[in-house]
C-alpha positions as MATLAB code, in Angstrom:
seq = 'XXXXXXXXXXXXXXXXXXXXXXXXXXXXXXXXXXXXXXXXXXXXXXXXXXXXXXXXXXXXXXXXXXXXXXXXXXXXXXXXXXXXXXXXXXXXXXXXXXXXXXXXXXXXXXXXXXXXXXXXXXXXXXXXXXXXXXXXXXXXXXXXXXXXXXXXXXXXXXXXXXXXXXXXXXXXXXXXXXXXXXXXXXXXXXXXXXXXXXXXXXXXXXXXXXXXXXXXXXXXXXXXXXXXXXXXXXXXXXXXXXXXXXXXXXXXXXXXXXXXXXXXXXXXXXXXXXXXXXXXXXXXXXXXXXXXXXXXXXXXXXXXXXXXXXXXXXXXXXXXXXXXXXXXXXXXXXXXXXXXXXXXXXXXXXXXXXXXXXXXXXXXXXXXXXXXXXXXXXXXXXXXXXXXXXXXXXXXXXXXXXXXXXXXXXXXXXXXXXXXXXXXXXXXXXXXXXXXXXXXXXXXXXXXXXXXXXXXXXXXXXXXXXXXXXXXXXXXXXXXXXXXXXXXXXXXXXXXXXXXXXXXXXXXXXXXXXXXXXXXXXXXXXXXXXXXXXXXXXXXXXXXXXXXXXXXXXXXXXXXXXXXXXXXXXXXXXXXXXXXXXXXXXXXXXXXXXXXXXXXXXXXXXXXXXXXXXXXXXXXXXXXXXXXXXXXXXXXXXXXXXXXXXXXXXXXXXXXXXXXX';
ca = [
     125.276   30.186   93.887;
     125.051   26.770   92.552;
     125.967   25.348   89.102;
     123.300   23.962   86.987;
     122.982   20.448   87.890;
     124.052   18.140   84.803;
     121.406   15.747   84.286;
     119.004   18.924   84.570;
     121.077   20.382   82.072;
     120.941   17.858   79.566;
     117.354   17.514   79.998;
     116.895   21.331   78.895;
     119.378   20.747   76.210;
     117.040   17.642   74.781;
     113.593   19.263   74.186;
     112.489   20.187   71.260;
     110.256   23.336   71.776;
     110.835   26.707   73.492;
     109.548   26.886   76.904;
     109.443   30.545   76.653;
     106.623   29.831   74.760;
     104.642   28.105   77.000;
     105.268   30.511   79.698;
     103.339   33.151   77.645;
     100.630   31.399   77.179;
     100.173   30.516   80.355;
     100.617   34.176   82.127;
      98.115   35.330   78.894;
     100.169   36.990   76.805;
     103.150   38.987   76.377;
     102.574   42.157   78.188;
     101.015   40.046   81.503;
     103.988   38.164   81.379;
     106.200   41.110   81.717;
     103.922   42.685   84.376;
     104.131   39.612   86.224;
     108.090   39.272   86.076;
     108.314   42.872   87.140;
     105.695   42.010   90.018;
     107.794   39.458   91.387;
     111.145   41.257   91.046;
     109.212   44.364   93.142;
     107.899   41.432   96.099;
     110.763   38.823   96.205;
     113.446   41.366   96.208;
     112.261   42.900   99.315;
     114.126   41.826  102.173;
     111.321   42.461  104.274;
     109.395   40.156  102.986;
     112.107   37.144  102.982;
     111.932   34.657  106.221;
     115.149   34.072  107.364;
     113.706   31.162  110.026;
     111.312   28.558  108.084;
     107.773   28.404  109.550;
     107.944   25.098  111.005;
     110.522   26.378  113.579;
     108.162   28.835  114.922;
     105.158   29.189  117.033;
     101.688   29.360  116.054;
     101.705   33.185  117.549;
     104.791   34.109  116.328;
     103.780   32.892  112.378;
     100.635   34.745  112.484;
     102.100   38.027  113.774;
     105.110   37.674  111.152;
     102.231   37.242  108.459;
     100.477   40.291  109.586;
     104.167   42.414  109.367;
     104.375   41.438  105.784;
     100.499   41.815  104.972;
     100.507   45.603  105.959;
     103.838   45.465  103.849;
     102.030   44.591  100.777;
      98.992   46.228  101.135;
     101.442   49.318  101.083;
     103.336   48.263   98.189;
      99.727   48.206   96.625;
      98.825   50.838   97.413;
     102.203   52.441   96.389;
     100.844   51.181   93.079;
      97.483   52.333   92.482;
      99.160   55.937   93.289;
     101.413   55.524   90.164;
      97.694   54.023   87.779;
      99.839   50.510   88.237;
      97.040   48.393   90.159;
      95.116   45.938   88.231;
      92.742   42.801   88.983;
      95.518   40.531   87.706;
      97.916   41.887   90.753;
      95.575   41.799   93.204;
      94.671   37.589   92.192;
      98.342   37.188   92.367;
      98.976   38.292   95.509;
      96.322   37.282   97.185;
      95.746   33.874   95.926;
      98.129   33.538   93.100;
     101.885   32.302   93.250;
     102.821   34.823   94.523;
     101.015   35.330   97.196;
     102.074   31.874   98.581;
     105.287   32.989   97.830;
     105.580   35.730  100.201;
     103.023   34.433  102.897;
     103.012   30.661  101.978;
     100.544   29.323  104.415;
      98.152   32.518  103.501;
      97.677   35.822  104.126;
      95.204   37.090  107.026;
      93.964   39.865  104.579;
      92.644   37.968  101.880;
      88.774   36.888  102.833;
      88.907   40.944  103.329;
      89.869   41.267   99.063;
      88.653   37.791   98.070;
      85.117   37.799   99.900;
      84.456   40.920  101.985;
      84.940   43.298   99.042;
      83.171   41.282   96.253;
      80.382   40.716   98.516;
      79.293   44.535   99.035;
      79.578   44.614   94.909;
      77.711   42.071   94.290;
      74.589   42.258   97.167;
      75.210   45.978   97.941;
      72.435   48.912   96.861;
      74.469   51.567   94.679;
      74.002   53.864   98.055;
      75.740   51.170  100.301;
      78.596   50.544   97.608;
      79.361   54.299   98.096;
      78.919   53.469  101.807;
      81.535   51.095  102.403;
      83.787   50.608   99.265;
      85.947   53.234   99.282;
      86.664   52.047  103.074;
      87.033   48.955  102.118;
      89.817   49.519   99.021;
      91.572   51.589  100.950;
      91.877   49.344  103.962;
      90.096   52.180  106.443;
      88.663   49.439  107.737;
      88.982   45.747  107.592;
      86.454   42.686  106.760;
      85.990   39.145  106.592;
      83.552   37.077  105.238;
      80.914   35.053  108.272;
      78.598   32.601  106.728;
      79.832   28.929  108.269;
      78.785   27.936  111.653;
      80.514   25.693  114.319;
      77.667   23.324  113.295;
      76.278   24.170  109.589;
      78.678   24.729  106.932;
      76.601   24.106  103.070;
      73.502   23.640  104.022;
      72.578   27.584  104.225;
      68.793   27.192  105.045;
      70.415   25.222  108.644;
      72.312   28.485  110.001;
      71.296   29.219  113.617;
      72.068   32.634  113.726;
      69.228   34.862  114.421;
      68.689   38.268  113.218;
      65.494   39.819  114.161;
      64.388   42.664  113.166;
      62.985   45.951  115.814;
      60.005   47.984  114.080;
      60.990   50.593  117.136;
      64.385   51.320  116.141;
      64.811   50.045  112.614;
      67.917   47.664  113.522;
      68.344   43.635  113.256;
      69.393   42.278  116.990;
      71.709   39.029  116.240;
      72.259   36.163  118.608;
      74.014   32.935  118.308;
      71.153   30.635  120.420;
      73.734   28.260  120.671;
      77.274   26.949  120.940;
      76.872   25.626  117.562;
      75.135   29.127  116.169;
      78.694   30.412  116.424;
      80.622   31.748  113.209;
      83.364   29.513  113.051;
      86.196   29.079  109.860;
      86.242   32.387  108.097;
      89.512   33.973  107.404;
      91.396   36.823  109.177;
      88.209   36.400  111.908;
      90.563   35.653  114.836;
      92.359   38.646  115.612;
      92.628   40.725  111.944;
      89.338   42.045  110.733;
      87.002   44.475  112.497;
      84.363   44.261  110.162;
      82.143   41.283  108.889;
      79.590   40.547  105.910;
      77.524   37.974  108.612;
      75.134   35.944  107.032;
      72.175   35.285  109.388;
      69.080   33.459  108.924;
      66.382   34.604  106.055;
      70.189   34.073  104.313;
      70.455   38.264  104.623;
      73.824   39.430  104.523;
      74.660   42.340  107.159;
      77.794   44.249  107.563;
      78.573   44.214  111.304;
      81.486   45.851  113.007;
      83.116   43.510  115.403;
      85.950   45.214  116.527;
      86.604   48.951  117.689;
      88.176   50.958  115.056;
      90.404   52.477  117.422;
      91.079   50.067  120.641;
      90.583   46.893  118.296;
      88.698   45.399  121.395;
      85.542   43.152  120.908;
      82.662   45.555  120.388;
      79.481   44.997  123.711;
      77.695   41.741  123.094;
      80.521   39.778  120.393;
      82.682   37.107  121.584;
      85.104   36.408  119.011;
      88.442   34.521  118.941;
      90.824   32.632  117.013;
      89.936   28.622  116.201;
      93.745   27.227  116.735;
      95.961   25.498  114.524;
      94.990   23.060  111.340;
      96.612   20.842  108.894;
      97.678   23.719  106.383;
      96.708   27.790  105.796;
      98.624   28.331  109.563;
      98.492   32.035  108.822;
      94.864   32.748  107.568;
      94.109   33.233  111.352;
      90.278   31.341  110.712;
      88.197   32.784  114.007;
      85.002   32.014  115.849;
      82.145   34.786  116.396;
      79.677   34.760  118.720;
      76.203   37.625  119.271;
      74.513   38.130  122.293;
      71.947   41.192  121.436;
      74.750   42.674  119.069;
      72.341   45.854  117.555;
      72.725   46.727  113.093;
      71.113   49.231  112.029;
      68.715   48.533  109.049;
      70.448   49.986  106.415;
      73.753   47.469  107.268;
      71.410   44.527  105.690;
      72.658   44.448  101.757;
      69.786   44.730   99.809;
      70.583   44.282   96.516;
      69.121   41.281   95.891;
      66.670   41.311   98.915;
      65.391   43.685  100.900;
      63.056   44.446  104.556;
      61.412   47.314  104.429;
      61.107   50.000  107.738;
      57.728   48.291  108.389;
      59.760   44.315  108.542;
      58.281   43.237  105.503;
      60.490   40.924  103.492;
      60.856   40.990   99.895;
      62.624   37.830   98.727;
      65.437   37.651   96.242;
      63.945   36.915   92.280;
      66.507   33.884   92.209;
      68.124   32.195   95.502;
      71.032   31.766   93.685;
      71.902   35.409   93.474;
      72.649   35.270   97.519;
      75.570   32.631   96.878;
      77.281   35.066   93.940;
      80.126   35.595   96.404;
      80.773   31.664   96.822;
      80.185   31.254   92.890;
      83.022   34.004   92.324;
      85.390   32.135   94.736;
      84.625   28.654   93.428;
      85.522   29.632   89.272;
      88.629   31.227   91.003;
      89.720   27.993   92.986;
      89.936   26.497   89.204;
      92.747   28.145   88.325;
      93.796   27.693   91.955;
      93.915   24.205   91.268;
      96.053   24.431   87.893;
      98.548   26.058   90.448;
      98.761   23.698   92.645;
      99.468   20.945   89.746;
     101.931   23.262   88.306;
     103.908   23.732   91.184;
     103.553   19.786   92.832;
     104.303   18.785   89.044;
     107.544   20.821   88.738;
     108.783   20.329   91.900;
     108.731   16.268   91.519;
     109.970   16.276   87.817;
     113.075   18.273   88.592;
     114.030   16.159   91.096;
     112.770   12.924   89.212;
     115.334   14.057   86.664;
     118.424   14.669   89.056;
     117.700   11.584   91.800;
     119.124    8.215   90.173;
     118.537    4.820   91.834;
     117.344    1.185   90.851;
     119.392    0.320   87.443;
     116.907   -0.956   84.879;
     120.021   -2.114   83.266;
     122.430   -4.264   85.665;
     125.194   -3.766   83.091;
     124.430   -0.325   83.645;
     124.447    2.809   86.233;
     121.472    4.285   88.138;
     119.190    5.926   86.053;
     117.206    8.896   86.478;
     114.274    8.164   88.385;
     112.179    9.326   85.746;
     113.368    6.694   82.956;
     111.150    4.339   85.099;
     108.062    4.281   83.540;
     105.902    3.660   87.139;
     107.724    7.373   87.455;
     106.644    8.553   84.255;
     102.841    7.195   85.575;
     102.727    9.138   88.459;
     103.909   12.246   87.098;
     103.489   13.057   83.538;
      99.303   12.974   84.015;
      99.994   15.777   86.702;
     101.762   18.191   84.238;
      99.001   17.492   81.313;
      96.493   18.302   84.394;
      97.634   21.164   84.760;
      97.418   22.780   81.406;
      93.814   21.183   81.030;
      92.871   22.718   84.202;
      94.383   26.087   83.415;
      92.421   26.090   79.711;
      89.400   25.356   81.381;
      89.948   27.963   84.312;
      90.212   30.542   81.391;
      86.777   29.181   79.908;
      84.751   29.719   82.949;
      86.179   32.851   84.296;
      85.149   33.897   81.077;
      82.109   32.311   81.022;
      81.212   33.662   84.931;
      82.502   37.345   83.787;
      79.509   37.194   80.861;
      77.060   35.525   83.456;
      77.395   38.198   85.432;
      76.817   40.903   82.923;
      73.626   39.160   82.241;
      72.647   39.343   86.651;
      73.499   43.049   86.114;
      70.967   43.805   83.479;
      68.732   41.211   85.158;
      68.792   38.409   83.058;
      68.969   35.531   85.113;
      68.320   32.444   82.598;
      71.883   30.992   82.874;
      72.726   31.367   85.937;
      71.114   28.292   87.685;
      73.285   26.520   84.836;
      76.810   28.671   86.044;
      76.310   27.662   89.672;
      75.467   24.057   88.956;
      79.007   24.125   86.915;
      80.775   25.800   89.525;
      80.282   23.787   91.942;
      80.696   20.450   90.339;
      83.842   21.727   88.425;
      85.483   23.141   92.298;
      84.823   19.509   93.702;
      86.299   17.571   91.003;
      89.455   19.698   89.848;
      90.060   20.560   94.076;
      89.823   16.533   93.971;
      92.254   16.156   91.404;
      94.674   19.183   92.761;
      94.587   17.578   96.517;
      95.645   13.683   94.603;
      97.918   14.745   92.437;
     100.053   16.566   94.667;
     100.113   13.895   96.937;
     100.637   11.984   94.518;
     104.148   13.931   93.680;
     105.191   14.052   97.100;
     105.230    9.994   97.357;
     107.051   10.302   93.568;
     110.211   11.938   95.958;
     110.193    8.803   97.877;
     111.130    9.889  101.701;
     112.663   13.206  100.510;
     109.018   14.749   99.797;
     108.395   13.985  103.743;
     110.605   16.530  104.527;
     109.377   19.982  105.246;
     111.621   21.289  103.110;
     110.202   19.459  100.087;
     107.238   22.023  100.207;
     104.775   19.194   99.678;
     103.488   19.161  103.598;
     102.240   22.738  102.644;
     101.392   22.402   99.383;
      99.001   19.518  100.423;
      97.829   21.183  103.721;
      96.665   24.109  101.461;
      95.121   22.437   98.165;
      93.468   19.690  100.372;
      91.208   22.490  102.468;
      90.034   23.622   99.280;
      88.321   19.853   99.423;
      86.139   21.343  101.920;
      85.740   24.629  101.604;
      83.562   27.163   99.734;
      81.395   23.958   99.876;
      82.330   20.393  101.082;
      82.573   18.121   97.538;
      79.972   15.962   98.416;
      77.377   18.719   98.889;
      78.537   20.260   95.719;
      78.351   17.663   94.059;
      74.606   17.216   95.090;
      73.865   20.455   94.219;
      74.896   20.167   90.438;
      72.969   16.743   90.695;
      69.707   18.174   91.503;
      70.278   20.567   88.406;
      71.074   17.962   86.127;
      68.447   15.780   87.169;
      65.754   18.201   86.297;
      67.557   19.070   83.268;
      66.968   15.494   82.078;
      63.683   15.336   83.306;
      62.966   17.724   81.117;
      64.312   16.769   77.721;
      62.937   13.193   78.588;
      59.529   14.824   79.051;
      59.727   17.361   75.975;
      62.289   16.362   73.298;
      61.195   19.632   71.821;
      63.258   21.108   74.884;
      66.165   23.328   74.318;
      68.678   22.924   76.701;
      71.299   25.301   78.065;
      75.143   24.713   76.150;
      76.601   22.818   79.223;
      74.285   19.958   79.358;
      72.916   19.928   75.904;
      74.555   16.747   75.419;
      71.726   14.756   77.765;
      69.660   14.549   74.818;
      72.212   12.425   72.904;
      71.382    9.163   74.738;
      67.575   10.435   74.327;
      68.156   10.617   70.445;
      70.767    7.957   70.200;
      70.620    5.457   72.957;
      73.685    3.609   71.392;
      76.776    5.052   71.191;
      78.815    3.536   68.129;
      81.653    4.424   66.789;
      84.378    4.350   69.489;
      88.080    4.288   67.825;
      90.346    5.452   70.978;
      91.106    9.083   69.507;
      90.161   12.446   71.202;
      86.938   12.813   69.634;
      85.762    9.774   71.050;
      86.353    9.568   73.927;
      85.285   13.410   74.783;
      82.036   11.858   73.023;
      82.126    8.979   75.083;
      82.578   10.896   78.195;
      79.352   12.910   77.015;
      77.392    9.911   76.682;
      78.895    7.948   79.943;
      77.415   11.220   82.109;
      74.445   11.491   80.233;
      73.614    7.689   81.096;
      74.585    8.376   84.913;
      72.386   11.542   84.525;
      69.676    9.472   83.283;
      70.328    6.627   86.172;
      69.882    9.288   88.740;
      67.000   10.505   87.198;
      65.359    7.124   87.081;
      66.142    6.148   90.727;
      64.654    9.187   91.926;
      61.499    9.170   90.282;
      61.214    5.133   91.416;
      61.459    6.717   94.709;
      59.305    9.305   94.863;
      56.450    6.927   93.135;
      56.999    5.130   96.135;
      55.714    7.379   98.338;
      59.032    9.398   99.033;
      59.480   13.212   99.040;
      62.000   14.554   97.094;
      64.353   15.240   99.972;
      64.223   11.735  100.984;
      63.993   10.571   97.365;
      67.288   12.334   96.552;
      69.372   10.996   99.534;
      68.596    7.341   98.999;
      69.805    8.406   95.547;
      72.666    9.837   96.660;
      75.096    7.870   95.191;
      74.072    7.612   91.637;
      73.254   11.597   92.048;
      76.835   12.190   93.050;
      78.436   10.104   90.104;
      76.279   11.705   87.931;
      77.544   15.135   88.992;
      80.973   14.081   88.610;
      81.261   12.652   85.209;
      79.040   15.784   84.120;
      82.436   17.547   85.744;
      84.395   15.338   83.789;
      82.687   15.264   80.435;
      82.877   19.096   80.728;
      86.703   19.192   81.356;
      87.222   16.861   78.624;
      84.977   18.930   75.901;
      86.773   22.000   77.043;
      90.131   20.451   76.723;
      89.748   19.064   73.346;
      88.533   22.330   71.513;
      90.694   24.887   73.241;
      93.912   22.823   73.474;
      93.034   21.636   69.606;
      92.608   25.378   68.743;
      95.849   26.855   70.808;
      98.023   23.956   69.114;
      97.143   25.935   65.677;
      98.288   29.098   67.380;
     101.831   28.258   68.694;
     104.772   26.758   66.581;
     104.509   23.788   65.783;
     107.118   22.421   67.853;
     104.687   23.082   70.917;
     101.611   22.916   68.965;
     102.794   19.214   68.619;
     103.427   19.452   72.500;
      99.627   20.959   73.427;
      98.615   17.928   71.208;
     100.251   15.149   73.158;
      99.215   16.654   76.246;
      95.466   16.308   75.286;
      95.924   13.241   74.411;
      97.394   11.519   77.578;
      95.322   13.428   79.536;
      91.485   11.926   77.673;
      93.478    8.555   77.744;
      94.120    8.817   81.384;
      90.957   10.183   82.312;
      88.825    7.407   80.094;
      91.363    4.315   82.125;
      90.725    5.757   85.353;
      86.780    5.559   84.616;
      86.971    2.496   82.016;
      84.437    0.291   84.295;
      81.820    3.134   83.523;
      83.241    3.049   79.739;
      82.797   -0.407   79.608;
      79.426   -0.661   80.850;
      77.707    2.137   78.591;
      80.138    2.528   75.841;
      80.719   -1.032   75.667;
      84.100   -1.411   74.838;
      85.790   -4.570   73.562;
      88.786   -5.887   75.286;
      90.810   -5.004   72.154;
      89.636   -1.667   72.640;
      90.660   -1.601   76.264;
      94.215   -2.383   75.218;
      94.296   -0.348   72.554;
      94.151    3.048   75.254;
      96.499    1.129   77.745;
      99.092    0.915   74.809;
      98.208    4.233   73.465;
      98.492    5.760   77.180;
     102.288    4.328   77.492;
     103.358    5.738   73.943;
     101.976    8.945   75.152;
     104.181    8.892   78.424;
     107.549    7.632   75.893;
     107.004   10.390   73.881;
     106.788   13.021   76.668;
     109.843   12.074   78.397;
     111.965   14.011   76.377;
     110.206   17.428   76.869;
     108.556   17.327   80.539;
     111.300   19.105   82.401;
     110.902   21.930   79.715;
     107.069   21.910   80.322;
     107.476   22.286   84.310;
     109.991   24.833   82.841;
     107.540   26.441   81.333;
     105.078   27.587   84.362;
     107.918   29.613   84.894;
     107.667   29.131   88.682;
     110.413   31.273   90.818;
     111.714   29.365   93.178;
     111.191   31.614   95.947;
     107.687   30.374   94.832;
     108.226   26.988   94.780;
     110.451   26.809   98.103;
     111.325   23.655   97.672;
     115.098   22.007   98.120;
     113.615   19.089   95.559;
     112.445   21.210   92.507;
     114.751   24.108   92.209;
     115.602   25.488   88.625;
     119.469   24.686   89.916;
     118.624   21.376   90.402;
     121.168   20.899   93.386;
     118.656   19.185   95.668;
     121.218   17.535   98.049;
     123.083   20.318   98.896;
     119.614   22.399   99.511;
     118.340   19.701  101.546;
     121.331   19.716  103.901;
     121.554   24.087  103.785;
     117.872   23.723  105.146;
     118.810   20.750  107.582;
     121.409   22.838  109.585;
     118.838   25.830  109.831;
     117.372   23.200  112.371;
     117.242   25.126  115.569;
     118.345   22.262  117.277;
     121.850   22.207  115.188;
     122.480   25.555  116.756;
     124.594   23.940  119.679;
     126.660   20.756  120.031;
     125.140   19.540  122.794;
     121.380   20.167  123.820;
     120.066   20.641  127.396;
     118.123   17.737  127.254;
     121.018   15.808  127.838;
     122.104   16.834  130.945;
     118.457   17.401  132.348;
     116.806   13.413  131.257;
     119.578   11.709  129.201;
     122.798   11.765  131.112;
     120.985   10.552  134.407;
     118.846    7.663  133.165;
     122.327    6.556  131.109;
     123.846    7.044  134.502;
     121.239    5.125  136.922;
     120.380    1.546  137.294;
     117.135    0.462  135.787;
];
């Protein structure tokens, strides 16, 4: 066990709030703090569960059959606790997708899709009588599911999927068939060799449970062809498969038909709303909010600690190597990372929340705001996924070579918060699909300004009302304003372009993709405009909660993070906004007091996410702070260091040294 490294030490010593604190708000309170803490001392004392050889010294069959091992061992554990009325929603999310989670199975669990999608999807498209059917089956892990929707060759676009399911008057089953090569199920989790049960969605977008595995032999049930797709940049353990139908038989009453339905006689009855089929990848998108908070948290952590014990480059001849992070270009990379990560988490809260209520309203069929919950969804997954895949590269390349290393974390931490880039919807497409909302949105308040427009996108009728924005004096106010009215004037753009299309003879398909740019913009800042609203009234209304040590804290975090955020999209500022230079250098200089005035307290807010650092697993960013002697512990766990001399020398090295060229 190491000392406390000094220069860590002295950082803790300087700040001038209680990190403490901050952990409680950010585990939501008191008693889920505790919870968690006695969570993690049930999972990471386990020895089971520990992995004495790193992942990246073994093979792609041996890591997913050690994730399997320690799946089964926490689904017991689980189970252990729903026996003793100890199982709630909160440890579920943390070990399946949580900190945890990637704590004990850091490049994912195969089990998860069966929680995460499998399991939500029967709730949420199942009849009352097929809930009954297949839940308690489900829970208990009788048998085990994954969620099929993406094909080899359509991912978003749903209404594309080549997999046929056609229904037999005769016998009252759907026969499914993949036509072709590219008809084949291909990405979803715990597929390859885990799950013997799938939700497959097939075209007329039906969802059908269909067993694909024997319950007892675990062999491919008559007509599937299923496998595992190989390895990819991160999530090595999710063991992503490949399914294939040739006249694969399900019985009527394995279509969900809670939203839809065929009767015995084939007839289809369409959904009320064709947003209700995607409530399963509207659940996981609000989820991968908070996932990206995480992954801020933990990049952000990981690269202050060590920016706080690495010295190098004196800024002062006459003097000796500072910390890294006394560098100000440091202090840039960094510091907007942490405030990320608390804006992210506030807003995570916010639509959880606001999805939790949305879905109330589905239940008692009310289904006015939910066009408006999937538009947000989407747009807020692609930009804070965006954000979370940038910003922890952007840590990594803060550690200089170190963060190369394996044992920085960062190659994992960016293999798994860059897939979420691309899936539960590729950005792009998600993007779109808020676009098309918004656009209609504004379409209609242009048309009616009687119009009453849903909370999220009220603020298009401000440049309708006001089309100059005034006013602008570089505090938080304004520039959440001015991020209103910047999106509502992309909105508008997009809007225009479209209809100057489509006047043109185009139809709205074609219409939208030559707009595709200005749609996609539009969609983003309407992202960003929401972030920003959200962070300035909940972070403004938490810093009145807390002391005011860290209410002062919350405060300055807000702040660089609307400063940041308004430099990064200052050409779209300056345009509609029209900001004077003065102006311009007003937020540059306001931005760098904002990073002086952080230094002293950002190890103690990385402190604060109260990250374990079996958790964090990273030689750079551990609470110690002894990152050279970590890096060289995990160097001579190199199998390669096991012997003096490898065979490689004797069998190629030795003789070419030895022959004549």
């Amino acid at each position: 066990m190491y000392t406390i490294n000094p220069d860590l030490q002295q950082e803790r010593d300087g700040a001038t709030f209680n990190p403490y604190e901050l952990t409680i708000w950010w585990d939501g309170g008191t008693e889920k703090h505790e919870k968690r803490k006695a969570l993690e001392k049930l999972f990471l004392e386990d020895s089971e569960l520990k992995d004495d050889l790193p992942l990246s010294y073994m093979s792609h069959k041996q890591i997913y059959e050690n994730s399997v091992r320690k799946a089964v061992l926490i689904a017991k554990k689980l189970r252990d606790l729903h026996d003793v009325g100890e199982l709630s929603v909160d440890t579920y999310t943390a070990l399946l997708g949580g900190t945890l989670g990637c704590a004990l199975l850091k490049e994912g669990n195969p089990l998860s899709v069966h929680f995460v999608m499998f399991v939500p999807t029967i709730l949420g498209q199942g009849t009352m009588e097929q809930q009954i059917t297949w839940l308690s089956k489900a829970w208990e892990l009788n048998i085990i599911g994954t969620y099929a929707q993406t094909e080899l060759g359509h991912g978003t676009f749903l209404r594309g999927l080549e997999t046929r399911a056609d229904y037999d008057e005769k016998t009252q089953e759907f026969v499914l068939n993949s036509p072709t090569l590219t008809a084949y199920k291909w990405w979803p989790g715990g597929l390859g060799n885990t799950a013997n049960y799938a939700v497959v969605v097939a075209q007329l977008l039906a969802p059908f449970i269909v067993q694909i595995r024997d319950e007892e032999t675990h062999m491919p049930v008559p007509g599937v062809d299923i496998g595992e797709i190989g390895p990819k940049l991160g999530m090595k353990s999710g063991n992503n498969g490949y399914l294939g139908f040739k006249n694969v038989r399900v019985p009527l009453n394995h279509m969900l038909m809670k939203n839809q339905q065929v009767l015995f006689d084939g007839t289809y009855i369409p959904p009320k709303n064709s947003a209700l089929t995607y409530g399963t990848m509207m659940f996981v998108r609000v989820v991968l909010i908070r996932d990206a908070s995480l992954a801020l948290a933990k990049a952000s952590t990981i690269a202050v600690r060590y920016s706080a014990v690495r010295r190098q480059s004196p800024i002062d001849p006459n003097k000796p190597e500072p910390q890294i992070m006394d560098h100000i270009t440091q202090q840039l990379k960094l510091f907007p990372q942490v405030a990320k990560a608390i804006v992210f988490k506030a807003n995570g809260d916010i639509i959880y929340d606001m999805y939790a209520h949305v879905s109330q309203e589905i239940e008692k069929g009310a289904l006015e705001r939910l066009p408006e919950m999937h538009a947000l969804s989407c747009c807020l997954k692609a930009v804070c996924s965006a954000d979370a895949a940038s910003g922890v590269e952007v840590c990594r390349l803060a550690c200089g070579g170190h963060g190369y290393m394996d044992c920085s974390n960062f190659p994992t931490l960016y293999g798994m918060s860059t897939a979420v880039c691309t899936y539960e919807g590729e950005n792009t497409v998600m993007l779109l699909q808020t676009a098309r909302y918004l656009v209609k949105a504004y379409g209609q308040a242009a048309l009616n300004p009687q119009v009453q427009l849903v909370p999220t996108v009220a603020y298009i009728k401000k440049i309708i009302e006001e089309p100059e924005f005034v006013g602008f004096d570089g505090s938080s106010e304004a520039i959440v304003e001015a991020f209103e009215y910047v999106a509502a004037n992309k909105i508008r753009i997009a809007y225009e372009r479209v209809e100057q299309q489509r006047r043109k003879g185009a139809v709205p398909e074609v219409a939208t993709n030559r707009c595709g740019i200005e749609m996609v913009q539009a969609a983003e800042l309407h992202g960003r405009a929401f972030l920003a609203h959200t962070a300035l009234t909940e972070i403004q209304a938490l810093s009145q909660k807390v002391s005011p040590a860290l209410g002062e804290i919350f405060q300055l975090l807000l702040e660089l993070y609307l400063v940041d955020a308004c430099l990064h999209g200052i050409g779209d500022f300056l345009r509609f906004i029209k900001l004077t230079q003065q102006d311009v250098n007003g937020l540059e200089l306001h931005f760098q007091e904002c990073l002086k005035r952080l230094r002293p307290n950002v190890v103690a807010l990385v402190d604060g996410f109260d990250l374990h650092d079996r958790i964090l697993d990273s030689a750079l960013g551990a609470y110690d702070g002894n990152v050279y002697e970590k890096i060289f512990d995990a160097a001579k766990k190199s199998p390669l260091n096991k012997e003096a001399v490898n065979a490689s020398f004797q069998k190629y090295l030795k003789p070419l040294m030895k022959s004549n060229l």
